[in-house]
Backbone and ligand atoms as CSV (ligand in chain L), in Angstrom:
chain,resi,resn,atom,element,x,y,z
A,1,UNK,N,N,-2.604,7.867,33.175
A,1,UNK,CA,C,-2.126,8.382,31.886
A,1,UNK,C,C,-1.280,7.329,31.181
A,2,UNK,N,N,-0.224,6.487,32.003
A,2,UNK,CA,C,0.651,5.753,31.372
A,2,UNK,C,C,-0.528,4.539,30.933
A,3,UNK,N,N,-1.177,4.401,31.711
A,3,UNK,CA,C,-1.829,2.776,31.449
A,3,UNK,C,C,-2.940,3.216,30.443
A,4,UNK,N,N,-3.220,4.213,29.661
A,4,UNK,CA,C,-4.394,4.688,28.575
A,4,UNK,C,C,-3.387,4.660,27.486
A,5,UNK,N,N,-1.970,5.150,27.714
A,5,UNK,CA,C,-1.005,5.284,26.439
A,5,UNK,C,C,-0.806,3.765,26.070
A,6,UNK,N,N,-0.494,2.697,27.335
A,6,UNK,CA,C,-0.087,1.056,26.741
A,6,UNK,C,C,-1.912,0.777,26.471
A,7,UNK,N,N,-2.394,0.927,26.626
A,7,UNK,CA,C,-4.020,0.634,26.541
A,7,UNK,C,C,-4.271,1.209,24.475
A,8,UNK,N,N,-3.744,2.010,24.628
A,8,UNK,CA,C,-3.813,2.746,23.138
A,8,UNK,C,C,-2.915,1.724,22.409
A,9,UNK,N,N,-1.784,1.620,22.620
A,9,UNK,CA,C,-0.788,1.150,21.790
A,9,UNK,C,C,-1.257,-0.413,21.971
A,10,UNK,N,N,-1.365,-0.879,22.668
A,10,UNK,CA,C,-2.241,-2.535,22.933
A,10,UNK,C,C,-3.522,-2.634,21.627
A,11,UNK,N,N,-4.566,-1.430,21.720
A,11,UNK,CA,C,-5.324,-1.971,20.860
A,11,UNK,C,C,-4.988,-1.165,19.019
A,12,UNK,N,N,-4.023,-0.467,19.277
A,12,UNK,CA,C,-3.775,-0.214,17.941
A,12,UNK,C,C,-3.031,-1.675,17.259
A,13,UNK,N,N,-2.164,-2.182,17.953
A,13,UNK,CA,C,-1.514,-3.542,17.219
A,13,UNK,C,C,-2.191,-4.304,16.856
A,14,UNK,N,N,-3.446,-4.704,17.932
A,14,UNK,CA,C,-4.671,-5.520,17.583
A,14,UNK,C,C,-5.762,-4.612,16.240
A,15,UNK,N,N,-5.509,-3.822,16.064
A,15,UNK,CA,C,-6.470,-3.309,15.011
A,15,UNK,C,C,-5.688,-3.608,13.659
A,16,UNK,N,N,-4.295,-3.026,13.599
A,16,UNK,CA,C,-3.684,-3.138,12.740
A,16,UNK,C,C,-3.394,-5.272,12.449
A,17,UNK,N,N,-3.378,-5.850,13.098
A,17,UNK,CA,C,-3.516,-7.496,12.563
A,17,UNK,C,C,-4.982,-7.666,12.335
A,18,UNK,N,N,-6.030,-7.254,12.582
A,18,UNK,CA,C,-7.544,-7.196,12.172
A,18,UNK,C,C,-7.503,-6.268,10.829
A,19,UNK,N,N,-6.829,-5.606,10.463
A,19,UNK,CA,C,-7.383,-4.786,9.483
A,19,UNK,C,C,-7.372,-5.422,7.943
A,20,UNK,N,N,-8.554,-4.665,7.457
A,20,UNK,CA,C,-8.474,-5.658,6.119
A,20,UNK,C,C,-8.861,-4.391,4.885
A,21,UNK,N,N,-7.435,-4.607,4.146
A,21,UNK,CA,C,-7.575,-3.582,3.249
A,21,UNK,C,C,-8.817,-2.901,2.202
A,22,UNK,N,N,-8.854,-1.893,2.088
A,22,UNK,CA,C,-9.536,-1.398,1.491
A,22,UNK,C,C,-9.480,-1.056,0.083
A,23,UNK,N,N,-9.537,-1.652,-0.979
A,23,UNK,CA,C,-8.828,-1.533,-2.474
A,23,UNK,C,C,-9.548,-0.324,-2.851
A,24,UNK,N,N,-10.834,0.423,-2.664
A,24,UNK,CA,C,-11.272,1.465,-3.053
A,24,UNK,C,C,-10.489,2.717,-2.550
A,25,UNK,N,N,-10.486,2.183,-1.134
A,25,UNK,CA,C,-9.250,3.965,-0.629
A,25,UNK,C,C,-8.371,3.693,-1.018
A,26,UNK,N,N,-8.065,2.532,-1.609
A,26,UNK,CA,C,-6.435,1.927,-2.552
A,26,UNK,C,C,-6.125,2.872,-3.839
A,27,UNK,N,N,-6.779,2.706,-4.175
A,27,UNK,CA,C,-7.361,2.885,-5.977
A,27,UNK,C,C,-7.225,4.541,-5.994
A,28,UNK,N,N,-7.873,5.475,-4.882
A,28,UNK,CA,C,-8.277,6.742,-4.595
A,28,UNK,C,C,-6.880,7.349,-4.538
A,29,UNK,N,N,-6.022,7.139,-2.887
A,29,UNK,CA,C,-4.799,7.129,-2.850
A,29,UNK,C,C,-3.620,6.988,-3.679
A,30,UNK,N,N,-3.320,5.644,-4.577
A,30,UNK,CA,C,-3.102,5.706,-5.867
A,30,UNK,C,C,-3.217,6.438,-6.739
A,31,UNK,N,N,-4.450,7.171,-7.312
A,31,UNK,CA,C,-4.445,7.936,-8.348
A,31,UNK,C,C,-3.727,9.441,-7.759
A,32,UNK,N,N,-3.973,9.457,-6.562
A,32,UNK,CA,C,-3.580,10.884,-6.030
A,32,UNK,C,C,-2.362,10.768,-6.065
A,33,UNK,N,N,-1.589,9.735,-5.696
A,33,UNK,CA,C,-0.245,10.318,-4.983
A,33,UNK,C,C,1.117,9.266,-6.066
A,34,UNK,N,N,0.104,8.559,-7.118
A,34,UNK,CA,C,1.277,6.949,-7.387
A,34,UNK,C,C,1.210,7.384,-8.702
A,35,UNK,N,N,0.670,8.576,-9.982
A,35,UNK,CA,C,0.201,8.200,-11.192
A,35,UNK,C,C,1.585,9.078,-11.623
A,36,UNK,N,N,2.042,9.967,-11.241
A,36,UNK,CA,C,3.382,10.643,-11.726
A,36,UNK,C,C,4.246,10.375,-12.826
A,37,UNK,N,N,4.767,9.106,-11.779
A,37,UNK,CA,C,6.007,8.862,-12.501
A,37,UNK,C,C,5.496,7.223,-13.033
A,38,UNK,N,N,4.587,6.653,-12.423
A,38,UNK,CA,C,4.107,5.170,-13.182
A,38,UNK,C,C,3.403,5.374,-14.330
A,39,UNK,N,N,2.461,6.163,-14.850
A,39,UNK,CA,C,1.555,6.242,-15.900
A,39,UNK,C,C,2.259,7.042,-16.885
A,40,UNK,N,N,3.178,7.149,-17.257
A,40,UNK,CA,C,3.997,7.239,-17.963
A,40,UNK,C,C,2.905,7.823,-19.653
A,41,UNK,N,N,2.858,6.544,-20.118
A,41,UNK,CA,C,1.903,6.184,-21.086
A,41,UNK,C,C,0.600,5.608,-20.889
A,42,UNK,N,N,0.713,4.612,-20.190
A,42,UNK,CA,C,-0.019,4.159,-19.898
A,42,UNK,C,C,0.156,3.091,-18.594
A,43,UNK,N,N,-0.582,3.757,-17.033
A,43,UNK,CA,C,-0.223,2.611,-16.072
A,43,UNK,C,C,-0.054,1.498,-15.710
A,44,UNK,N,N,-0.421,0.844,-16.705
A,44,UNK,CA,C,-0.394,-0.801,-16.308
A,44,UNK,C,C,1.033,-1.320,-16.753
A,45,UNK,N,N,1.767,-0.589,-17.397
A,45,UNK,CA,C,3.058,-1.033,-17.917
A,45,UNK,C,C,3.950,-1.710,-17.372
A,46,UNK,N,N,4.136,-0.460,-15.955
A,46,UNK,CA,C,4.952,-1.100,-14.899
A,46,UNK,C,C,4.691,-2.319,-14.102
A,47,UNK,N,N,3.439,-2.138,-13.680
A,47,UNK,CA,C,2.917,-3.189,-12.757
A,47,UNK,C,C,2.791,-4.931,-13.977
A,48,UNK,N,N,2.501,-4.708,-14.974
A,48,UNK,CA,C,2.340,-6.012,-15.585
A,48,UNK,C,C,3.391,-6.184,-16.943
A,49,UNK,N,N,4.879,-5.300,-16.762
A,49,UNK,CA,C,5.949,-5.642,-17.920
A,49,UNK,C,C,6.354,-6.278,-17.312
A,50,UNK,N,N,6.958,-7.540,-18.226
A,50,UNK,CA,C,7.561,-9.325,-18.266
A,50,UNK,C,C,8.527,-9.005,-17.153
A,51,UNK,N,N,9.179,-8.183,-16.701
A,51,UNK,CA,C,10.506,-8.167,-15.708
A,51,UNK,C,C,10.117,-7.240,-14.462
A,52,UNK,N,N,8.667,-7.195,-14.542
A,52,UNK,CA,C,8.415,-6.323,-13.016
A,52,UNK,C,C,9.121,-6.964,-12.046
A,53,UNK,N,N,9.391,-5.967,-11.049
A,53,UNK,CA,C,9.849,-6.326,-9.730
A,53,UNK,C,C,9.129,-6.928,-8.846
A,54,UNK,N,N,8.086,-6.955,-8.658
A,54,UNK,CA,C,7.177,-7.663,-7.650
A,54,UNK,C,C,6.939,-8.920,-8.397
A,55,UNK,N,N,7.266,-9.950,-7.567
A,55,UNK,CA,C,6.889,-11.112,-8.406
A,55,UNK,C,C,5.968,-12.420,-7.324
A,56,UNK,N,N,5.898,-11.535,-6.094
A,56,UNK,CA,C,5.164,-12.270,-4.798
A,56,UNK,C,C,4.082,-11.436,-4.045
A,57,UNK,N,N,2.930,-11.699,-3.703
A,57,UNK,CA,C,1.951,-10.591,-2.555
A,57,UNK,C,C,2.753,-10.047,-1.428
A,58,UNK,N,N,3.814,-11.072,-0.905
A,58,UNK,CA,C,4.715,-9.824,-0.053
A,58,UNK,C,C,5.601,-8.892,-0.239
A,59,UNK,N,N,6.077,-8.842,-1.637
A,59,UNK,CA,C,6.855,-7.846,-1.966
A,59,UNK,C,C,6.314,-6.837,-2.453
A,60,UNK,N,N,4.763,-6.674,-2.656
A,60,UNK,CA,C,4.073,-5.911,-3.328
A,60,UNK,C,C,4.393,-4.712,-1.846
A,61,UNK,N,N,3.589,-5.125,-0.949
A,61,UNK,CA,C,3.692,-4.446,0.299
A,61,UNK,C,C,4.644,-3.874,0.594
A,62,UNK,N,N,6.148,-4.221,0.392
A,62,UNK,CA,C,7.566,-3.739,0.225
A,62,UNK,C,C,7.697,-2.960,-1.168
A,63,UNK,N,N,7.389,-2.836,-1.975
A,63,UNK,CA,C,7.681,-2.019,-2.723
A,63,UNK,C,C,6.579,-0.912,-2.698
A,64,UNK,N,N,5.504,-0.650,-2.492
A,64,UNK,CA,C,4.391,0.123,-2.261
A,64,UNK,C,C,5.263,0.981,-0.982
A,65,UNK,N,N,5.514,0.252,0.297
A,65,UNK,CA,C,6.339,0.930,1.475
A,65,UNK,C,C,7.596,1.994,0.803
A,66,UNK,N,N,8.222,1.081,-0.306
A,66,UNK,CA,C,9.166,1.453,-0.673
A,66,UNK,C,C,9.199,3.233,-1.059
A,67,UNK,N,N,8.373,2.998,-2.142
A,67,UNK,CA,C,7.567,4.347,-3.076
A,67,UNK,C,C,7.202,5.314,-2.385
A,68,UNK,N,N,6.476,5.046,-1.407
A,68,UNK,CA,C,5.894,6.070,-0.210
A,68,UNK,C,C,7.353,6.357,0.387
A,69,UNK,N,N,8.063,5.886,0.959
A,69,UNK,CA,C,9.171,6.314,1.244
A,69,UNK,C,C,10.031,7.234,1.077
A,70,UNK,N,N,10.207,6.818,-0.400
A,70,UNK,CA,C,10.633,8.003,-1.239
A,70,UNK,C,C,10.298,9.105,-1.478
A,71,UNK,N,N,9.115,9.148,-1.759
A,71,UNK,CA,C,8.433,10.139,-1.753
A,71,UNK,C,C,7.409,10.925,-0.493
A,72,UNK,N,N,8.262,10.314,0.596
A,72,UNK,CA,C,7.862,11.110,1.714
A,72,UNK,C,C,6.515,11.579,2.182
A,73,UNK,N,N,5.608,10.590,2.045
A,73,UNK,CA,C,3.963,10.493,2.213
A,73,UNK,C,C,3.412,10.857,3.104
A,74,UNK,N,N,4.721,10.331,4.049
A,74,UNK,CA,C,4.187,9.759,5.531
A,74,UNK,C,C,2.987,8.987,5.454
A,75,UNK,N,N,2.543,8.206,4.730
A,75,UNK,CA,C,1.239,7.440,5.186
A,75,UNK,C,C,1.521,6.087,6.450
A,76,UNK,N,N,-0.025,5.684,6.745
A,76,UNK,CA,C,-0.119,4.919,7.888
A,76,UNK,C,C,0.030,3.415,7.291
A,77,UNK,N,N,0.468,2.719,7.739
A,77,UNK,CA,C,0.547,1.262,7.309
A,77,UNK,C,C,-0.706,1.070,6.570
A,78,UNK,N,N,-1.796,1.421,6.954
A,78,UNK,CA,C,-3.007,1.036,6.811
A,78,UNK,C,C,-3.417,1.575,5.737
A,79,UNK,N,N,-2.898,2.679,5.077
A,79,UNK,CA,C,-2.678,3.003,3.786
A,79,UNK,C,C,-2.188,2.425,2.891
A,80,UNK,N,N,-0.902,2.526,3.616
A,80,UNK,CA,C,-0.072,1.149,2.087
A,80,UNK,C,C,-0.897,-0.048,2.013
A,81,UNK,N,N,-1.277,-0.172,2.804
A,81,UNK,CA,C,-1.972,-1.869,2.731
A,81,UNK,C,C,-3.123,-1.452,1.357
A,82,UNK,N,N,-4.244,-0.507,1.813
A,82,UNK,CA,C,-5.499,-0.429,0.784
A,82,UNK,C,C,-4.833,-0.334,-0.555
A,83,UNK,N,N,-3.381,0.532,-1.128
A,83,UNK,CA,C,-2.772,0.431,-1.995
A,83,UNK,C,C,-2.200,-0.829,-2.725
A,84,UNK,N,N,-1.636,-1.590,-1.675
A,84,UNK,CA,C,-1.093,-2.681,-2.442
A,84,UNK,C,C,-2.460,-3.485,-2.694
A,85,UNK,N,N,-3.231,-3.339,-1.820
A,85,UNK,CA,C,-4.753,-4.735,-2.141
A,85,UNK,C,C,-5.130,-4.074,-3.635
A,86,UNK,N,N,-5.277,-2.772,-3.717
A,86,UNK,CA,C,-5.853,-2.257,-4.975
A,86,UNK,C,C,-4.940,-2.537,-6.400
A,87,UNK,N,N,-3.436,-2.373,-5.751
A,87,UNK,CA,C,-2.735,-2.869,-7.356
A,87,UNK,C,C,-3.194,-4.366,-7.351
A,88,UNK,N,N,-3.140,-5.683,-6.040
A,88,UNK,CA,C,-3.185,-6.706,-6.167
A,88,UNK,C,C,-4.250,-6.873,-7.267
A,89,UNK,N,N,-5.452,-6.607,-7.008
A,89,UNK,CA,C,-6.765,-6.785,-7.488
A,89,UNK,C,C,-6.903,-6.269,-9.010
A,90,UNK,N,N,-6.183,-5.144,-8.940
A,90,UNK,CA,C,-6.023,-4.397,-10.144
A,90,UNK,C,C,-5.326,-5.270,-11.319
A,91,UNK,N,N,-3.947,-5.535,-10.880
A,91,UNK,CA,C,-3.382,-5.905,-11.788
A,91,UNK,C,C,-2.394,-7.096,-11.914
A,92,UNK,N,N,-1.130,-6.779,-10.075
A,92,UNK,CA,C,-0.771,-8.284,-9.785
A,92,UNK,C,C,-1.399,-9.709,-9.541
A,93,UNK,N,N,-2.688,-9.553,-9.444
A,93,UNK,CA,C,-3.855,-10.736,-8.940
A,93,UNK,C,C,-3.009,-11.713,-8.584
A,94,UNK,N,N,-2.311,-11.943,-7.357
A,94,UNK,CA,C,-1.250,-12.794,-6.289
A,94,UNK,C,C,-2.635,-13.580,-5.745
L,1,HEC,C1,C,9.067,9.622,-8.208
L,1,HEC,C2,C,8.462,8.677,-9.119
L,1,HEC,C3,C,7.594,7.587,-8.509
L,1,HEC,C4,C,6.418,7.770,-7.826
L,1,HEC,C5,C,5.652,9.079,-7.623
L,1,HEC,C6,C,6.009,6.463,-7.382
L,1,HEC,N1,N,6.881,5.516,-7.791
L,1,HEC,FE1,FE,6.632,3.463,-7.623
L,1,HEC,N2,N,8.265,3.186,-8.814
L,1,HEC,C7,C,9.073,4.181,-9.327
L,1,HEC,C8,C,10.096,3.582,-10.157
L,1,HEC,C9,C,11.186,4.325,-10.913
L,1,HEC,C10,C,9.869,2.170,-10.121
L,1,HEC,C11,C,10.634,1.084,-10.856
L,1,HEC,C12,C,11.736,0.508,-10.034
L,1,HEC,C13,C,12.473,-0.521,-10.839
L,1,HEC,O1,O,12.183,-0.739,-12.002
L,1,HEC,O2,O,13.348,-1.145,-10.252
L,1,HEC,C14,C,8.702,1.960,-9.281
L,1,HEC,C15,C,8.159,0.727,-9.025
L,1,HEC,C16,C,7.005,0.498,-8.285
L,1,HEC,C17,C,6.395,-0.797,-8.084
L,1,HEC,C18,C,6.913,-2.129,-8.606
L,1,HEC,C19,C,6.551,-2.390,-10.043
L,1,HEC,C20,C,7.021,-3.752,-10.464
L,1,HEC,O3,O,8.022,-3.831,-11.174
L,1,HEC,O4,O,6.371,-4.759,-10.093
L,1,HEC,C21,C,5.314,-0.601,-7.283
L,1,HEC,C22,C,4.345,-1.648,-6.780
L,1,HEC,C23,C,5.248,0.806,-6.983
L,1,HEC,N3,N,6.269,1.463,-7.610
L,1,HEC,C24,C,4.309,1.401,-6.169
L,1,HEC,C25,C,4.181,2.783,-6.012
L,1,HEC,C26,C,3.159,3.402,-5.213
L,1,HEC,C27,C,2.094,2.657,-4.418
L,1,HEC,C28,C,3.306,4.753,-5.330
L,1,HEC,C29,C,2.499,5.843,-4.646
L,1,HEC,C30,C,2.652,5.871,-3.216
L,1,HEC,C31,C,4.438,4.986,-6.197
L,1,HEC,N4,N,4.954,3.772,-6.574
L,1,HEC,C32,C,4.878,6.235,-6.599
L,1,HEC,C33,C,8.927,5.545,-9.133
L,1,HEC,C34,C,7.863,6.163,-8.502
């Protein structure tokens, strides 16, 4: 039992450094759970006004973590990730 639980947790770390985001379940996720309080008027505002906060591909990931946070998602890393690839692509293009 113990050696299937480190056997689990062994190949989840290895999946999670293999994983490669998904900008479509990005995009999906996003509209469901991110359009609230960003789309205001119109979504692209935040992500591409002259003084956005993200100004690097790793802080995108930190502020995406951030948001979910707040708003208590609970999502899996592997979520935030398809999210931030989908704003990347979308709109930060890092
Ligand atoms: C409760 C309202 C709210 C929701 C819902 C929300 N956010 Fe945010 N988010 C904010 C606010 C407010 C800011 C601006 C923070 C600032 O200007 O310092 C922000 C900023 C951001 C930024 C940085 C924009 C920049 O300046 O570059 C990203 C990226 C982001 N949110 C991602 C997300 C994602 C992904 C979700 C969905 C999981 C989400 N947010 C849901 C309130 C929200």
């Amino acid at each position: 039992m113990r050696l299937l639980l480190i056997a689990a947790i062994v190949s989840s770390q290895a999946f999670a450094e293999d994983y490669k985001p998904d900008a479509e379940n990005g995009a999906f996720l996003h509209g469901d759970h991110c359009v609230d309080c960003h789309m205001v008027d119109n979504h692209e505002a935040l992500y591409t006004r002259e003084n956005r906060v993200v100004n690097e591909r790793i802080r995108l990931n930190g502020q995406v973590s951030a948001c979910v946070q707040v708003l208590n998602l609970g999502w899996f890393p592997d979520e935030e990730k398809d999210v931030s690839e989908f704003l990347n692509q979308e709109y930060y293009k890092f």
